[in-house]
N, C-alpha and C positions, 0 to 999 in steps of 0.2 A: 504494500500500500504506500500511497505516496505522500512524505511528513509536510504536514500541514500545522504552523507553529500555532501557540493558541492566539497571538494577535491578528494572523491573519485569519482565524477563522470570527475572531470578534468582528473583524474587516469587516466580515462580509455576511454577515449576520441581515436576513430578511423574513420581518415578521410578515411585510403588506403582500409580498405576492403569492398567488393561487398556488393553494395547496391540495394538492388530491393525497388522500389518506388509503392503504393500503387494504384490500379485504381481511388481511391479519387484523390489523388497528382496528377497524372499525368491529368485526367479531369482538375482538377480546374490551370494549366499550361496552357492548352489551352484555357482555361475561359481568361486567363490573355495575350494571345494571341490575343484574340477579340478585349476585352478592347482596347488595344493598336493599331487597326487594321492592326493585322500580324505583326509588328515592333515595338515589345518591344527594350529599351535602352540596355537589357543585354538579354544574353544566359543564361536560367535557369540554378541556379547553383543546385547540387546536397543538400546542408545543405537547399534552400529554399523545396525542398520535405521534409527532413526530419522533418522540423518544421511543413511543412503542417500536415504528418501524425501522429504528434504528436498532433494537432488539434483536426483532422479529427476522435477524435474515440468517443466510448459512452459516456467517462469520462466527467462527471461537472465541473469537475474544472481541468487545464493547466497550469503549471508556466513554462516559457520561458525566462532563463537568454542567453543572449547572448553579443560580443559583439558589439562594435559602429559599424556603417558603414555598417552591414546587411540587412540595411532595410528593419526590422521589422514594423516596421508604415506602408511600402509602402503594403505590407503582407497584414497589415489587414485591410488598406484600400481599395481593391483588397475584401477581405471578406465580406466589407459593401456593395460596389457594385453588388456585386454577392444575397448577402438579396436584394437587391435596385430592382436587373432587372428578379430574380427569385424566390424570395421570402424562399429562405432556402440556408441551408450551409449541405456539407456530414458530415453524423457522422461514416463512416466506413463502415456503413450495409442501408444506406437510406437516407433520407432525413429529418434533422431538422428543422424542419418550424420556421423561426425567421420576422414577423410582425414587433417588435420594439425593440431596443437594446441602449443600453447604452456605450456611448465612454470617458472615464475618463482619463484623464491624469494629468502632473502635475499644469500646470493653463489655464485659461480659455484665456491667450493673452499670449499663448506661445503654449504647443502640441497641446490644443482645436482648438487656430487659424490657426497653421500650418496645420492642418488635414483640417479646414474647406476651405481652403484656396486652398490645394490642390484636395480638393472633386470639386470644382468649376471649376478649370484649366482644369483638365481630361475629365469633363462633355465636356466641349467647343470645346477638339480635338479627342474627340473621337464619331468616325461615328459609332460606334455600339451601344453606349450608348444612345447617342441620338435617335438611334431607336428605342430600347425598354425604355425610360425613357421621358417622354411627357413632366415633366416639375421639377424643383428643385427649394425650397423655404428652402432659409437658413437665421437664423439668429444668435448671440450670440453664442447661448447656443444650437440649436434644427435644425435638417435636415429633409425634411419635399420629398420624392421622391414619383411622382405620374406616377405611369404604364401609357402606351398606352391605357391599357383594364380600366384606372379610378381609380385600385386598388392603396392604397400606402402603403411606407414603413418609418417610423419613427427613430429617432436617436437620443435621447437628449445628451447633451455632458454637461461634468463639470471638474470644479479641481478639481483635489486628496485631499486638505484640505478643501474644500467647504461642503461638503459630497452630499448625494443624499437623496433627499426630495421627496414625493409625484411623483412619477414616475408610471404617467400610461395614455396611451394614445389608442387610436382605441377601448377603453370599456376591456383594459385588461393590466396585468403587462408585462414589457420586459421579455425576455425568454434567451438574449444574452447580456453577458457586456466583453466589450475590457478594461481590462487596460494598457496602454502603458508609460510606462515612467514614472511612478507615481514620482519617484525620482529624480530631473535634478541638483541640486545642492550640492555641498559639504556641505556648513553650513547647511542646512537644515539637510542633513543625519545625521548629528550629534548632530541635535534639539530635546530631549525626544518629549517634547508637541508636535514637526508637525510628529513622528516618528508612537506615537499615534493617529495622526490626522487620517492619513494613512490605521492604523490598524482598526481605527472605522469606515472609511468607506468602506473598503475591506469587513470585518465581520462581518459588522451590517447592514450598509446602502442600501450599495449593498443586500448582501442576501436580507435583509427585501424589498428589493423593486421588487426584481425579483419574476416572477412563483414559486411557492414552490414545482412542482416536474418537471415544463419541465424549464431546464435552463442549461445555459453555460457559462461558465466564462475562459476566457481567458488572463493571465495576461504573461509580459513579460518587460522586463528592463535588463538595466545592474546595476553591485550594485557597491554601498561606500564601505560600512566594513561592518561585521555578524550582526550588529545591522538592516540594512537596511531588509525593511519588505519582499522584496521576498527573499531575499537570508534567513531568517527564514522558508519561503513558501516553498521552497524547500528544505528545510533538515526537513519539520516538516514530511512528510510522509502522509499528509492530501492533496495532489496533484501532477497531471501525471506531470511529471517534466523530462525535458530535458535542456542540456548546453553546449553551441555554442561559444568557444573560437576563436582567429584566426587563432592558428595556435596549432598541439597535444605538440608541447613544442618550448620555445624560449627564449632564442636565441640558433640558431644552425646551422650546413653548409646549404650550396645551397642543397646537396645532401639529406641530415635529413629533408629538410622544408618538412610540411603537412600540409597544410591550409584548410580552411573552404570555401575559396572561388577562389582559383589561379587564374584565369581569371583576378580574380578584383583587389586582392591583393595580389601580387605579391610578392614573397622573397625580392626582391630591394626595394621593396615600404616599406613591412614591416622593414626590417633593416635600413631604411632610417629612419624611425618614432622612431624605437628604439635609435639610434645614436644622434638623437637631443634631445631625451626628456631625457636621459642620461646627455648628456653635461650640458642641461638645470637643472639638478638636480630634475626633475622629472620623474624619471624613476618608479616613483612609478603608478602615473597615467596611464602609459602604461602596466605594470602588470596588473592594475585595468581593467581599460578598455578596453584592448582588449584581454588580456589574463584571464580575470574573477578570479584574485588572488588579494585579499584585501590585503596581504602582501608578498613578493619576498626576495628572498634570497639576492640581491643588495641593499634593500634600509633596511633589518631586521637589530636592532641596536646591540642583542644577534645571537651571532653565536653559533646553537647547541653545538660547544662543551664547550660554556663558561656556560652550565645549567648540572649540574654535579649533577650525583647521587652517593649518597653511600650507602651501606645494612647495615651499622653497626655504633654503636658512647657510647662512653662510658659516659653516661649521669652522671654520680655522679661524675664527674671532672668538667662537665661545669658547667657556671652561665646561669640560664631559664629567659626569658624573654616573652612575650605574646603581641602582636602587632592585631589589632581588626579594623575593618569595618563594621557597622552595619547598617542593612537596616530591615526594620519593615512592611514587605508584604508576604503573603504566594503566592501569584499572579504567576502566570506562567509566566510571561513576566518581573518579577520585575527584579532589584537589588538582590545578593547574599548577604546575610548575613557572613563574615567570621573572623576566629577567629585562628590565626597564632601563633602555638608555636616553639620559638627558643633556641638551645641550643648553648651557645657559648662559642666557644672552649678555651684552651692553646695555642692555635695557630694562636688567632684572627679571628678566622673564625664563622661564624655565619649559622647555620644547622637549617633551617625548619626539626623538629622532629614529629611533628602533628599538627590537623587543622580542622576546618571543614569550608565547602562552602553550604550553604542551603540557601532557601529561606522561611523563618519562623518570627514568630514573634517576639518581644522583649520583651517577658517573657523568650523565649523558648532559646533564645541567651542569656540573664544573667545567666540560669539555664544552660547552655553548660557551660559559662563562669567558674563558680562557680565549676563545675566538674576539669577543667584541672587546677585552682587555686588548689585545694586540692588535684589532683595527683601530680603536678610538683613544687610546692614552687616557683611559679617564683620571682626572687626579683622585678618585676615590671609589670604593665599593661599601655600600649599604647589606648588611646580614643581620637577621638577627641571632643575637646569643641566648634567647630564650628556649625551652624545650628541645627539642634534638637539633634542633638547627644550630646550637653552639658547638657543637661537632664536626661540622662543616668549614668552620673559621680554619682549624690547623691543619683539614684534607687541600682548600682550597690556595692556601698560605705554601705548603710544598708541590703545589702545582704550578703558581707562581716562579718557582726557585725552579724547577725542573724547566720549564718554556726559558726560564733566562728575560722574567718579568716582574716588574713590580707595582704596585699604585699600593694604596694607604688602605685599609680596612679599616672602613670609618664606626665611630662611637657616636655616644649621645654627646650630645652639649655639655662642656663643663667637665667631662666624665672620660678616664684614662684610661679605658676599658674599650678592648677591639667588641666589635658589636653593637650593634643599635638593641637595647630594650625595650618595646614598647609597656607603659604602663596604665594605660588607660583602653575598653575596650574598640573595637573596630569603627564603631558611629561616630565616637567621640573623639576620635586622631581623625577620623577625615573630617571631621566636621572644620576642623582648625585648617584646613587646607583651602575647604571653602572660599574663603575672603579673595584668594589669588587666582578661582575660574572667575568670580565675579568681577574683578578686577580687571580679568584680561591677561594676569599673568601666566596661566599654565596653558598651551597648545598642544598639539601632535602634529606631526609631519603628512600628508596625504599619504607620501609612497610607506608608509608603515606597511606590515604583512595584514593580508585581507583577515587573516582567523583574530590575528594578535586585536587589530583593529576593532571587528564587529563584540568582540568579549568586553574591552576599552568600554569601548559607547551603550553598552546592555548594560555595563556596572553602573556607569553613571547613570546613567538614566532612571536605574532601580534602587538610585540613592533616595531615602524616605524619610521625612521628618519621624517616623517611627520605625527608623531600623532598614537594612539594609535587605531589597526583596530579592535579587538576584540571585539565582542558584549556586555565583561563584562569588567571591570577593578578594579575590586574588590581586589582581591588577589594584585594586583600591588600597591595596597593604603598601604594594610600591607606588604610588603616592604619594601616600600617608607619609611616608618615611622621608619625603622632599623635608620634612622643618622637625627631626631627629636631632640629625647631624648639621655642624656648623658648616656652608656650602658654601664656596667664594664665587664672585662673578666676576668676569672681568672687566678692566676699568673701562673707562671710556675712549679709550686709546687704544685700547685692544693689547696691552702689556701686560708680562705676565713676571710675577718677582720670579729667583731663581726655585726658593722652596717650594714652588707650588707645582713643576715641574714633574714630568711622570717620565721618564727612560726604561731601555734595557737594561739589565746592570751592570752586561757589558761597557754601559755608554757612559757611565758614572763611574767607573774604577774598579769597580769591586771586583775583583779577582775568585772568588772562591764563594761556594754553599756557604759555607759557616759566615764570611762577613754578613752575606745579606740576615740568616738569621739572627746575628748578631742588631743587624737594622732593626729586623722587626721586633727583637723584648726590646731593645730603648723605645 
């Protein structure tokens, strides 16, 4: 399938034109008609087809970003039932026989109880249900549905961090898993270990537990920021993926509104929610959640025009500097490995001129390292000595010595210590950097590499008066680290004193390994 990021599908998001609804969709409407006996609480809205039919087809796997207030739970509890009293779901062209399935959400006394909760309520007022369904046997974790005819249908349920263990019941593996909500809170989306959690049992526990060629997986939430696991799902291109904002843009007139659901949510309602969470200073939340944008042009801390390109910079005037983040995974999910070169002006201004952003090992990042030392003389390198990266300082210090190079491994201000420390968290160092896109002082160069580049301008962009929403923050750590370290510019004459000077060591006297070591303890 071909990836389709979630902004562009925001792009292109149309409530107003004709929509013809599936023979599945419009069947399983009336399925949900029964259920209800004839008096559902709402008039099928038109996005509830649309998500049917995006169920409803061959595909194995479904991601379903939407947002709050859709009631998607209520969707595919409607789903279970329909396995419950008939023993399969439409896939488009027939019938998918679903016996036992799997319901995951985010814990087991939160979505698992709400769903169970609600499975029981429904049972009790609905006179259809109780026709076709003789008896329900719920506990914890496991929904146990016994036909009229003595046939049943099975359900085990779990939390999203728990994972899923030994799943298999009637002499066979599930064939069907719901994940609903996998993500309910903020600190958690911003938790690596429960972000992972998430991901091991999406792609391991799940698969490994289901049918290995009849199965369905159905997953759907609204997300935190690009790190959160479906909003990856859906821009990986590995799932049928659809996205159900509230409205095709907002805020806008009475006349512009298009919403996903009018009936429900209404333009007053909507700009009623917008208005307070505004005032409130969360208007970020509201982007998030109902408009499925992890970051908005209201609460963005850089405003496009403060992220300035230029196609040109006369480098033999400025003083080079090299600013570094390094992460030690070739892993598709890891941390970027990045490696920032700055040239800084006459002007006080400070120009990303090259860079790279990979996910590679820490051989392959000293060996980058070591390339742009010896193209660009920078009088310094930026490391930090916190956490494993202080280990780094004396691998990359006798690679130096071996190339027959030197430049300064720079420290904090004030402080006689190789290594930069940061001591404040990641919002709060770039924030002080701020003042100098506003300004006009930090640029990048055009011919920068396209990868290094598009990660660059997604950071910043996803810089948030409440926290940084980008799935990476790599690039923004070398930044950050531009007002660490004490950093000279050159004058206005373009002169440069002799100590500021960067050489081989050949070029400066020093004859032997031991003197330059001896350089670097003074």
């Amino acid at each position: 399938m071909k990836k389709i990021s979630v902004d562009e599908h925001l792009d292109n998001i149309d409530y107003t034109s004709q929509y013809s609804p599936t023979v599945s969709s419009v069947y399983f409407t009336n399925f949900i008609k029964l259920v209800e006996d004839g008096e559902p609480e709402n008039k099928t809205p038109v996005v509830h087809l649309r998500i049917l039919d995006s169920i409803f087809t061959r595909h194995q796997s479904t991601a379903i970003m939407s947002h709050r207030g859709i009631a998607k739970s209520t969707l595919m509890e409607y789903i279970l039932w329909h396995c419950a009293v008939f023993g399969y779901i439409p896939d488009g062209v027939g019938k998918f026989k679903v016996d036992f399935a799997l319901y995951i959400s985010d814990a087991i006394d939160n979505g698992v109880k709400t769903m169970r909760k609600s499975i029981d309520s429904r049972f009790e007022r609905s006179n259809f249900l109780r026709k076709h369904i003789k008896e329900i046997k719920t506990t914890e974790t496991r929904l146990e549905f016994t036909r009229i005819n003595g046939t049943k249908f099975i359900v085990r349920m779990y939390g999203a961090a728990t994972g899923v263990r030994g799943a298999r019941e009637l002499g066979q593996r599930p064939t069907l898993a719901i994940l609903d909500d996998l993500v309910q809170k903020e600190e958690l989306a911003r938790s690596k270990p429960f972000i992972e959690s998430i991901n091991s049992t999406v792609y391991s526990d799940v698969e490994d537990a289901m049918h290995p060629t009849k199965r369905k997986v159905i997953w759907l939430g609204t997300p935190f920021n690009q790190g959160d696991p479906l909003y990856e799902a859906i821009e990986s291109g590995a799932w049928k993926t659809s996205v159900y904002p509230i409205a095709e843009r907002f805020p806008c007139t009475r006349e512009e509104f298009k919403g996903s659901w009018e009936e429900r949510f209404t333009y007053d309602a909507v700009m009623t929610t917008y208005k307070k969470r505004l005032a409130a200073g969360l208007v970020d939340k509201f982007y998030r959640e109902l408009m499925l944008k992890v970051s908005s042009e209201d609460e963005q801390v850089l405003d496009v025009n403060d992220i300035i390109e230029v196609s040109e910079l006369d480098i033999s005037s400025c003083n080079i500097y090299i600013t570094t983040d390094f992460a030690t995974s070739e892993k598709e999910k890891a941390d970027y490995s990045v490696i920032s070169v700055w040239a800084l002006t006459q002007d006080k201004e400070y120009v990303l001129i090259d860079g790279i952003c990979k996910r590679q090992l820490m051989d392959a990042n000293v060996e980058d390292l070591m390339e742009f030392i010896a193209r660009y003389r920078p009088f310094g390198v930026s490391i930090e000595r916190s956490g494993a990266q202080k280990g780094f300082i004396e691998w990359i210090k006798g690679k130096m010595i071996e190339r027959g190079l030197y430049t300064q491994i720079l420290g904090n201000i004030g402080s006689n210590q190789e290594g930069v420390y940061p001591s404040k968290d990641k919002l709060s160092r770039f924030m002080e950097v701020v003042p100098l896109f506003r300004s006009g002082k930090v640029k990048y160069l055009s011919s920068l590499d396209s990868s290094y580049k598009s990660e660059l301008l997604n950071e910043l962009k996803n810089v948030t008066i409440s926290g940084i929403k980008s799935k990476h923050d790599d690039v923004l750590d070398t930044i950050s680290m531009l007002i660490l370290s004490e950093l000279i510019f050159p004058d206005s004459g373009g002169n440069y004193s002799e100590d500021q000077t960067v050489h081989r060591y050949d070029e400066i006297g020093i004859e032997s390994n031991n003197e330059l070591i001896s350089l670097f303890e003074d």
